[in-house]
C-alpha positions in Angstrom: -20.7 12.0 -3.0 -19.1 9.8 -5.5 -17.9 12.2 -7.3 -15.4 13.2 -4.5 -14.0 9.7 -5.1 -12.7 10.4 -8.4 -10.8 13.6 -7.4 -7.2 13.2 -7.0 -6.7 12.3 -3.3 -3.5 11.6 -1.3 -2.9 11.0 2.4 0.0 10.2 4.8 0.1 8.7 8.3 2.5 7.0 10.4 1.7 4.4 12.2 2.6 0.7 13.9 0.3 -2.0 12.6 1.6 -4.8 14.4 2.9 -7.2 11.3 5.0 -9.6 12.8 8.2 -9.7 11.0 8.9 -13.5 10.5 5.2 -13.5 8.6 7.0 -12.0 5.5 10.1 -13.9 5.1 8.0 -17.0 6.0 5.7 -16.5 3.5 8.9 -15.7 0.8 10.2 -19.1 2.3 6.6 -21.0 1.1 6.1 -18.7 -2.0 9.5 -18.2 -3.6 7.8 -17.4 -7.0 4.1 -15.8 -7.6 2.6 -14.6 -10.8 2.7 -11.1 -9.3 6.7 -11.0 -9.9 6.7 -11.2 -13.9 9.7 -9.2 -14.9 10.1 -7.4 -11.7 13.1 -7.1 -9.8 11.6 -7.5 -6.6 9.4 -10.3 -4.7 5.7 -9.5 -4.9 3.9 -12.1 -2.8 0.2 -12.9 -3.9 -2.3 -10.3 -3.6 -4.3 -12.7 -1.3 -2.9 -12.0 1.7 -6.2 -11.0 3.3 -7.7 -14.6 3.6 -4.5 -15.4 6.3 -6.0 -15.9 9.7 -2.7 -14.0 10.9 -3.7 -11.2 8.8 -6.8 -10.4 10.1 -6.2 -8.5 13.0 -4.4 -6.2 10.7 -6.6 -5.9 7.9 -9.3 -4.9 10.8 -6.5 -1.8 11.6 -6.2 -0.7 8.5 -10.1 -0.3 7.7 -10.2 1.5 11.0 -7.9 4.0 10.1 -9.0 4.4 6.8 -12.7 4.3 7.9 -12.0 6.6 10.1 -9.1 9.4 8.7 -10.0 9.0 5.3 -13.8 8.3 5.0 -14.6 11.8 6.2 -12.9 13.4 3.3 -15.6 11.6 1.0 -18.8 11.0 2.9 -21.2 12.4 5.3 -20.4 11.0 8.9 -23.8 9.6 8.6 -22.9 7.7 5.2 -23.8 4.1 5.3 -21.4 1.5 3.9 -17.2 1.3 4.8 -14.3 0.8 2.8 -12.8 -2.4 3.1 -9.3 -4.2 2.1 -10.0 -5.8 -1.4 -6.6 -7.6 -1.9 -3.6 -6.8 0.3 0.1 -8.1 -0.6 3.7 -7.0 0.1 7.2 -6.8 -1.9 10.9 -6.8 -0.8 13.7 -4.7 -2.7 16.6 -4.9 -2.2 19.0 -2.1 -3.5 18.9 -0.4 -6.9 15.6 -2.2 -6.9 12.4 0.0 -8.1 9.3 -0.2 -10.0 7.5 0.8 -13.1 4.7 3.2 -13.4 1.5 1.6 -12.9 -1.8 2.0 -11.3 -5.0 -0.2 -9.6 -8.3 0.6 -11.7 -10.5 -2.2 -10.1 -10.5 -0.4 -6.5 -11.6 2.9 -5.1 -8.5 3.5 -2.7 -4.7 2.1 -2.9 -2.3 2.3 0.0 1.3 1.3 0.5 2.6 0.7 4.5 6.2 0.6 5.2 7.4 -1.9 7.3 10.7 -1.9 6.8 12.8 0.9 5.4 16.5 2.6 5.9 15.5 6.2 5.6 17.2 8.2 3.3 17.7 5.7 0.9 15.9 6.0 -2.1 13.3 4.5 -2.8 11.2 7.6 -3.1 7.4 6.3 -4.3 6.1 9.0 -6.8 2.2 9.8 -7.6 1.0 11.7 -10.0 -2.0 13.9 -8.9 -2.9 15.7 -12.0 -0.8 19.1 -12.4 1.2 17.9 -9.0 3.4 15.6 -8.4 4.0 13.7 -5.0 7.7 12.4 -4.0 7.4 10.6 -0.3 10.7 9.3 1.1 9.3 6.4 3.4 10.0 6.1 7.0 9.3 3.1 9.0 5.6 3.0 9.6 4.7 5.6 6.9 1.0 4.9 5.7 0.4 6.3 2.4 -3.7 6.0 1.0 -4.6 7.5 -2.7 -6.8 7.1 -5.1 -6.3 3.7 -7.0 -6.5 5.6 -10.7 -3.5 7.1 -10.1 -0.5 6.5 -11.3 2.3 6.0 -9.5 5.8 4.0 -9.1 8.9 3.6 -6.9 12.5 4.9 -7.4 15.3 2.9 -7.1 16.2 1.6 -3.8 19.8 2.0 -2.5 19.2 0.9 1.6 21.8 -2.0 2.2 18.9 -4.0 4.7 15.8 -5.0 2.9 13.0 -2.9 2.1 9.5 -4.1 2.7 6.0 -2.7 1.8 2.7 -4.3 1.9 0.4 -2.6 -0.5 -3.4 -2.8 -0.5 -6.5 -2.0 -2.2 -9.5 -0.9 -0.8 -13.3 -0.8 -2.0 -16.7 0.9 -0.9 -19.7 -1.4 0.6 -23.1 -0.5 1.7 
């Protein structure tokens, strides 16, 4: 039911998916400017990270959990077809770092993982589900998954150790 698709949807989980954490200052250390930055205050890598042989076993992770936790909310069990990762990339803030409103209208489903994060310190991510308003606080390990037409952005940032996300977006194949 495709229609289900374009209803406001927001889910959160928490959980480990093994990045190793010298892959993202590594690939800062290789990439030190990508288109994706612009005017931003923070580093965006590429949005290409899924074609990295390291990534792999990740990206296979995330389309189980979200094939499995959020495909149900959509779909018949017996639906053919799976979501799977589009373009996955990540940022670092650093403090009183945020960013604008925006949203990703060439994917079904957007997600943001939190890798790295001192808790209570800003950084709030906000999305806007019609008449309600979502303000997550992220936590180490926090998986967030919403519709891509929604728009959201990030608060500032006020953690003293960096904070990093890796976002994604996610389509439908049959």
């Amino acid at each position: 039911d495709f229609e289900k698709l374009s209803k406001p949807f927001y889910i959160s989980d928490n959980v480990d998916l093994k990045f190793d954490s010298n892959f993202f200052y590594e690939y800062k250390r290789n990439y030190p400017s990508t288109k994706w930055m612009g005017d931003s205050q923070h580093y965006q890598s590429n949005h290409d990270l899924q074609n990295f042989s390291e990534i792999k076993p990740i990206i296979k992770n995330l389309e189980y959990v979200i094939n499995n936790n959020v495909k149900k909310n959509f779909f018949d069990k017996n639906c053919s077809g799976k979501f799977s990762i589009k373009s996955l990339w990540f940022t670092i803030q650093k403090e009183n770092e945020g960013h604008r409103e925006h949203m990703h209208p060439k994917s079904l489903l957007t997600g943001v993982y939190y890798f790295q994060v001192d808790e209570n310190s800003g950084g709030l991510i906000n999305i806007n589900l019609e008449s309600k308003k979502i303000k997550h606080e992220p936590k180490k390990h926090d998986l967030l998954i919403f519709n891509s037409n929604l728009v959201h952005s990030v608060d500032k940032y006020y953690g003293k150790n960096d904070r990093i996300a890796v976002a994604w977006d996610a389509i439908y194949k049959i």
